[in-house]
C-alpha positions in Angstrom: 97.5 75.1 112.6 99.6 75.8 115.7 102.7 74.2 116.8 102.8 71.2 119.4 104.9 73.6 121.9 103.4 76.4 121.6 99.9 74.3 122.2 101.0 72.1 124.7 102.3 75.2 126.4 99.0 76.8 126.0 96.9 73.8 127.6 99.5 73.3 130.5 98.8 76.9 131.8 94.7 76.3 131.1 94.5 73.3 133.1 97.0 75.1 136.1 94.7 77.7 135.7 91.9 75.3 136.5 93.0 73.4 139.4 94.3 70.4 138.4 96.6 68.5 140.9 100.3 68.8 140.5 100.4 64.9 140.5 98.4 65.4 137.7 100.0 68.2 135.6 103.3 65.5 135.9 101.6 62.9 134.9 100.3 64.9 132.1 103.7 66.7 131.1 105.2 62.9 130.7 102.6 62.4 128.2 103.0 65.4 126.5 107.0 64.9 126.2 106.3 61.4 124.4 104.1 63.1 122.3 106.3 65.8 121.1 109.1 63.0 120.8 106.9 61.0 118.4 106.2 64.2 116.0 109.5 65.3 115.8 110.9 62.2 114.9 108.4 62.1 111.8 109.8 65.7 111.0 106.1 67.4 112.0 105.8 70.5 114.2 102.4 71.4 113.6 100.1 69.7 115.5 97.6 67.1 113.8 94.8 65.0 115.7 95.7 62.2 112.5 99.3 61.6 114.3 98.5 62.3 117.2 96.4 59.5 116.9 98.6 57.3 115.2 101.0 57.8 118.8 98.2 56.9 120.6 97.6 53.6 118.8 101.6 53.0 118.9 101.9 54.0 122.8 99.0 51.5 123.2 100.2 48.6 121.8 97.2 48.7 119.1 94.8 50.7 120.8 92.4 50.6 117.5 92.6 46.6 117.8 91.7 46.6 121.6 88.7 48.7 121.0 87.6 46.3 118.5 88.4 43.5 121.5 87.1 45.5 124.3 90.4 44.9 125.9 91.3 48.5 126.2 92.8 49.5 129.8 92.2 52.6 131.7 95.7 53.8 130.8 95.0 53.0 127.3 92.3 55.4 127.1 93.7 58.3 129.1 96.1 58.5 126.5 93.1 58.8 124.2 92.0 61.7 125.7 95.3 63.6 125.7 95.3 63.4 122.2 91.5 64.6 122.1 92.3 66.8 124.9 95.0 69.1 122.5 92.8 68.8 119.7 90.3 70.4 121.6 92.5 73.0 122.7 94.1 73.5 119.5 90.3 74.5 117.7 88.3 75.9 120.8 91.2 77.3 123.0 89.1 75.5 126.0 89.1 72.1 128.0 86.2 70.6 127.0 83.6 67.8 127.5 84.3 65.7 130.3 87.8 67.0 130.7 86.5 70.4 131.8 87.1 71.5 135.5 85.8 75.0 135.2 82.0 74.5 136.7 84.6 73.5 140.0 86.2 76.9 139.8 83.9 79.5 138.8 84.5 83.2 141.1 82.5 83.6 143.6 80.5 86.1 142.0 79.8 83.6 138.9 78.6 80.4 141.7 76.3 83.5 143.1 74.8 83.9 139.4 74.1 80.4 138.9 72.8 79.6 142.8 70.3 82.8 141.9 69.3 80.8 138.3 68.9 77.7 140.4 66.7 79.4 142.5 64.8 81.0 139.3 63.9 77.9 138.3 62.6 76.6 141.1 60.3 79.9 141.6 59.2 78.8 137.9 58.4 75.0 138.9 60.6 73.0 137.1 61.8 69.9 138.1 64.6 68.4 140.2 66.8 67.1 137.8 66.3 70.0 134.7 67.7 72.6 137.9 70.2 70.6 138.5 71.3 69.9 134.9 70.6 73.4 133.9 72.8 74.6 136.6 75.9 72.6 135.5 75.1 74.3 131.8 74.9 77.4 133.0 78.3 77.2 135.2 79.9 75.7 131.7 78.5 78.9 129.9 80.0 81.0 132.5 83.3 79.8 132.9 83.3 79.9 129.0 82.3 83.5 128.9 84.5 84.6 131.5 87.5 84.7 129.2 86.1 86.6 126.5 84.3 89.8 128.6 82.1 87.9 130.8 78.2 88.2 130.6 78.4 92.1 130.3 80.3 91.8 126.6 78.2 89.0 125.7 77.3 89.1 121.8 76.8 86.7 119.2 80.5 85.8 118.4 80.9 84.6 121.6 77.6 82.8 121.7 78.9 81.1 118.5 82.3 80.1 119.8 80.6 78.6 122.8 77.9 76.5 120.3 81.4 75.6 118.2 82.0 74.0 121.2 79.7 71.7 121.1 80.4 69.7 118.0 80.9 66.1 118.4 78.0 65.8 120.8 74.8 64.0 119.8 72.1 65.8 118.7 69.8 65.3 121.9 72.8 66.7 124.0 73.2 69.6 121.8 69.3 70.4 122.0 69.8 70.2 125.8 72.4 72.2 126.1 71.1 75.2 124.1 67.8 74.9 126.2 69.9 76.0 129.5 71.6 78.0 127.7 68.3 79.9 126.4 67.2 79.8 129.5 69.6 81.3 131.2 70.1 84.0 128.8 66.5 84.6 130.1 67.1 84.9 133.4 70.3 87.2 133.0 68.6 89.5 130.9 65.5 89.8 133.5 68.4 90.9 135.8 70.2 92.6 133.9 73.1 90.7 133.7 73.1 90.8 130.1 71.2 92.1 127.2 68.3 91.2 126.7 68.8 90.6 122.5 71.5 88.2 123.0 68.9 85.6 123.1 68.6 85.7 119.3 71.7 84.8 118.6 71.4 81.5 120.4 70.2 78.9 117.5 67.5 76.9 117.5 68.3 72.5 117.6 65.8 70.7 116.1 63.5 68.9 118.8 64.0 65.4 118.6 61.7 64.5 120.9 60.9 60.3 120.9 62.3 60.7 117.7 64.1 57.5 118.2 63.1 54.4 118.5 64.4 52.7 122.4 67.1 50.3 122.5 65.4 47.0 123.8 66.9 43.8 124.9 65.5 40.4 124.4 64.5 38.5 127.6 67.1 35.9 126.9 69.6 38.5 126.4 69.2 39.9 130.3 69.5 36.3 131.3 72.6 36.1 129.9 74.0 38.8 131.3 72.8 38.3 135.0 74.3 34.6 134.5 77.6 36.3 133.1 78.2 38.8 136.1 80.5 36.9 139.1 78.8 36.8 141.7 81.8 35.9 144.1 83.5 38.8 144.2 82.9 41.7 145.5 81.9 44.1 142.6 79.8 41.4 140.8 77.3 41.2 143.9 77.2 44.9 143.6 76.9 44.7 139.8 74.6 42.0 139.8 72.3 43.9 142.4 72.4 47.2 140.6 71.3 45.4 137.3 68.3 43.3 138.9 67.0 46.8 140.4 66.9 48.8 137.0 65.7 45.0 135.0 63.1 44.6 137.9 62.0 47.6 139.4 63.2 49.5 136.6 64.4 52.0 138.6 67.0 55.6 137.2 70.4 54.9 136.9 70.7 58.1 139.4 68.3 56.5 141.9 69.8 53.3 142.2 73.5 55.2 142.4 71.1 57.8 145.4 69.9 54.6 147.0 70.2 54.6 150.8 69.5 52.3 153.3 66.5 54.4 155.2 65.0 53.8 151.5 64.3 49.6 152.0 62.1 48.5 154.3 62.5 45.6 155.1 59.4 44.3 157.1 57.4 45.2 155.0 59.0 44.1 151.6 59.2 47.5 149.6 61.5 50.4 148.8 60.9 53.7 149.0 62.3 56.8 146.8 62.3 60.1 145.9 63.3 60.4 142.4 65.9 62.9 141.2 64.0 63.9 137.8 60.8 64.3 139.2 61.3 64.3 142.9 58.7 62.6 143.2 58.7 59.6 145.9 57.7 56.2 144.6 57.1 52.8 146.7 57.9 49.9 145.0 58.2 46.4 146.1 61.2 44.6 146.9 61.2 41.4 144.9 62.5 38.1 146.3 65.4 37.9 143.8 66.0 41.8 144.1 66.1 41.4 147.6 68.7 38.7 148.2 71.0 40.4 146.2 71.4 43.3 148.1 71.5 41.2 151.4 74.5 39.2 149.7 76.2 42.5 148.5 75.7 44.8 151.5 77.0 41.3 154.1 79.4 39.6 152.1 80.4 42.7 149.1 80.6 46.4 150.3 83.7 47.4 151.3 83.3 49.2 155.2 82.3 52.2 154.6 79.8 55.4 156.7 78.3 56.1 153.4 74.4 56.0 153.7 74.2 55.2 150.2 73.6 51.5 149.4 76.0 51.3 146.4 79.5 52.6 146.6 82.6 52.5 144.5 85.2 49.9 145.4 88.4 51.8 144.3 90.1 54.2 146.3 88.9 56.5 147.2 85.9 54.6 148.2 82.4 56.1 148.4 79.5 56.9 146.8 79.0 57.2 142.4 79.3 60.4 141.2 76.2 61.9 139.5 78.4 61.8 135.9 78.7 58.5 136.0 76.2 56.9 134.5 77.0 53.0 135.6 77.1 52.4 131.4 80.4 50.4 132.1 78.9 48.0 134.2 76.7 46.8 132.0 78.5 46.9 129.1 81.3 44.7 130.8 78.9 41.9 131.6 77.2 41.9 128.3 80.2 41.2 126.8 81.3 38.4 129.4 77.9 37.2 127.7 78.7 37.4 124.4 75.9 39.4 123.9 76.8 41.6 120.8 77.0 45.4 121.6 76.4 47.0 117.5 76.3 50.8 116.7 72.8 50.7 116.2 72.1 49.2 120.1 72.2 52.0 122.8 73.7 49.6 125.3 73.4 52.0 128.4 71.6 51.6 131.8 68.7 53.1 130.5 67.9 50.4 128.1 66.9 48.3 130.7 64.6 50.7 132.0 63.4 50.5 128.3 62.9 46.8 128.0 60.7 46.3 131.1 58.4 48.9 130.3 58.5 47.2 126.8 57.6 43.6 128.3 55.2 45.4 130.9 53.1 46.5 127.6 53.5 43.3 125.3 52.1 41.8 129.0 49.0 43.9 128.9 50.3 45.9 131.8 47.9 49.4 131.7 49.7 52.2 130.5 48.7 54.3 133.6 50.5 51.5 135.8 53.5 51.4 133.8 54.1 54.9 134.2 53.7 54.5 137.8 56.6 51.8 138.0 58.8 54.6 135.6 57.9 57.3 137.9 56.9 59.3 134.5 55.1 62.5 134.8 52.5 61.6 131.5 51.6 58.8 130.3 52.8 60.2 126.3 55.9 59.6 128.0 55.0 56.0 128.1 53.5 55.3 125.0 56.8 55.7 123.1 57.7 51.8 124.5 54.8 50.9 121.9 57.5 51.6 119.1 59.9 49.3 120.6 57.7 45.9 120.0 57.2 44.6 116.4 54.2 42.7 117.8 51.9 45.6 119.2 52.9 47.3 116.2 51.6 44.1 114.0 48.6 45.0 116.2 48.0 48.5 115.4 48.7 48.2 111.2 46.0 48.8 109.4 44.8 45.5 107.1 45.4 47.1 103.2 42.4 45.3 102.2 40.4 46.4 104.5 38.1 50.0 104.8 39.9 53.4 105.9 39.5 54.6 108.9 36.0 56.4 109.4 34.4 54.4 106.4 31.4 52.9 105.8 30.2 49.3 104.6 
């Protein structure tokens, strides 16, 4: 274990080292100074995430309760992640997960590796959002490698330290993650970046692949939440717009966030747009409920703003979503004006809307070809999984235990 100087010390020069705002680092130092404050009075100079913890819930007024509540405020959870931030630190020696700055300040000779992966995988066909996803990997990777010998000391400990890194993420993150890293490993030792037998040292996650079954919600559950959102202010008409498109249209979180206004037109009742996984464009057409909504939001809702995108933040600074946020705050805010319980076993993100029209689409009778249009999906396999998520085409598809097995004859 290290001391709570010596690792506060430590992470203050890592995240000046990364860029962050002096603003910041005082804000930051404040924090810090409480925190040393609280373990010293309880006699502890080594750090522990435990206590750390334990000031977190004490600075917070009960922050364990609040979660519990859903009351927790912003500055209830930075100081979460101060806490998580130098216990991150204090086992990895790195800012990680979404603390990390360091795809923002790669050298220029690291942005000119990844801009030539980038450009790799396009030559090799893959789509929109796995070169854009696989980029931000790759920068990770590099920024990571760069303080222990860059790519031309690469070997296996420092593969290993980097997959360390990665604990606490779900398993379908992880698999991700070592794919673009694989990958890339490809492409540097094609170029000779690196060697070539580093590759091996990379471990294999275990595909799971529509393992899991997707987080559906009832029809009367959506209703609730569209009737929870407040529609007079400002951010409930965008909310309430944002929501219809994904329950309706069943749009990408991304392409509702990418949304423009050359993408709606309006004589002719339909939207129009290229998709960031696929890049693919899709027409779709602009419902009567979908499209009132945005009229209401975009006259009487969006702050003034140049931004060609449809949907903007309303915080300073104001302006479009960034591509890491994922809009899962929205929704989970008006579920819960609903009273609509949010368990552990409920993926409660954007994404589950998508999941329960294409559910409803297939319970419907809806072709399976036509529902992939609507998705935008590639393959119709990618479909299919939606049949797992509806006890009654299931009940459809058992086989009767009384009756003969397949292939028999009377």
């Amino acid at each position: 274990m290290v001391a709570v100087p010596e690792l506060v010390s430590g992470l203050d020069a890592e995240l000046v080292r990364l860029g962050y705002k002096a603003s910041t680092m005082v804000w930051y130092r404040g924090c810090w100074r409480r925190l040393e404050r609280f373990f010293a009075s309880r006699g502890v100079q080594e750090f522990s995430l435990d206590l750390a913890m334990a000031w977190v819930d004490q600075a917070c007024g009960g922050f364990f309760d609040k979660e519990q509540a859903g009351t927790l405020k912003p500055t209830d959870v930075y100081l979460f992640r101060v806490s998580q931030m130098l216990d991150d630190f204090a086992v990895h020696g790195a800012v990680l997960r979404r603390y990390s700055r360091t795809v923002d300040r790669l050298t220029a000779d690291q942005a000119d590796v990844v801009a030539r992966f980038r450009a790799w995988l396009q030559a090799g066909d893959c789509a929109a959002s796995t070169v854009r996803a696989y980029g931000v990997v790759a920068a990770e990777f590099l920024a990571f490698t760069g303080r222990r010998g860059g790519l031309a000391g690469l070997d296996a400990g420092v593969i290993g330290a980097f997959v360390a890194t990665l604990a606490g993420y779900q398993a379908k993150t992880v698999e991700h993650k070592l794919c673009a890293v694989r990958s890339f490993l490809r492409f540097a030792g094609s170029h000779g970046l690196a060697g070539e037998a580093v590759l091996e040292a990379v471990p294999a996650a275990k595909p799971a692949r529509q393992a899991r079954i997707p987080s559906v919600w009832e029809p009367a559950e959506v209703t609730k939440i569209l009737q929870a959102v407040d529609r007079g202010n400002p951010c409930g008409k965008r909310d309430y717009a944002i929501i219809l498109l994904i329950t309706r249209l069943g749009l990408r979180g991304i392409d509702v966030k990418r949304l423009r206004f050359g993408d709606l037109d309006w004589p002719g009742n339909r939207l129009s747009v290229v998709q960031a996984k696929t890049g693919h464009r899709v027409q779709l057409p602009l419902l009567k409920d979908v499209g009132w909504a945005l009229i209401d939001y975009v006259r009487s809702g969006r702050p003034r703003s140049d931004c060609p995108e449809v949907f903007i933040r309303h915080t300073a600074p104001v302006g479009p979503f960034s591509d890491q946020d994922h809009l899962h705050q929205i929704l989970v805010k008006h579920a819960r004006a609903a009273h609509v319980p949010l368990g552990e076993e409920r993926r409660h993100g954007m994404h589950s809307l998508r999941h329960t029209l294409a559910t409803r689409l297939m319970e419907d009778g809806t072709p399976v070809e036509q529902i992939a249009d609507i998705l935008g999906h590639q393959s119709v396999t990618s479909t299919g999984v939606y049949l797992k998520s509806s006890l009654g085409l299931l009940a459809n598809c058992a086989l009767d235990p009384d009756g003969p097995a397949p292939g028999a004859t009377r």
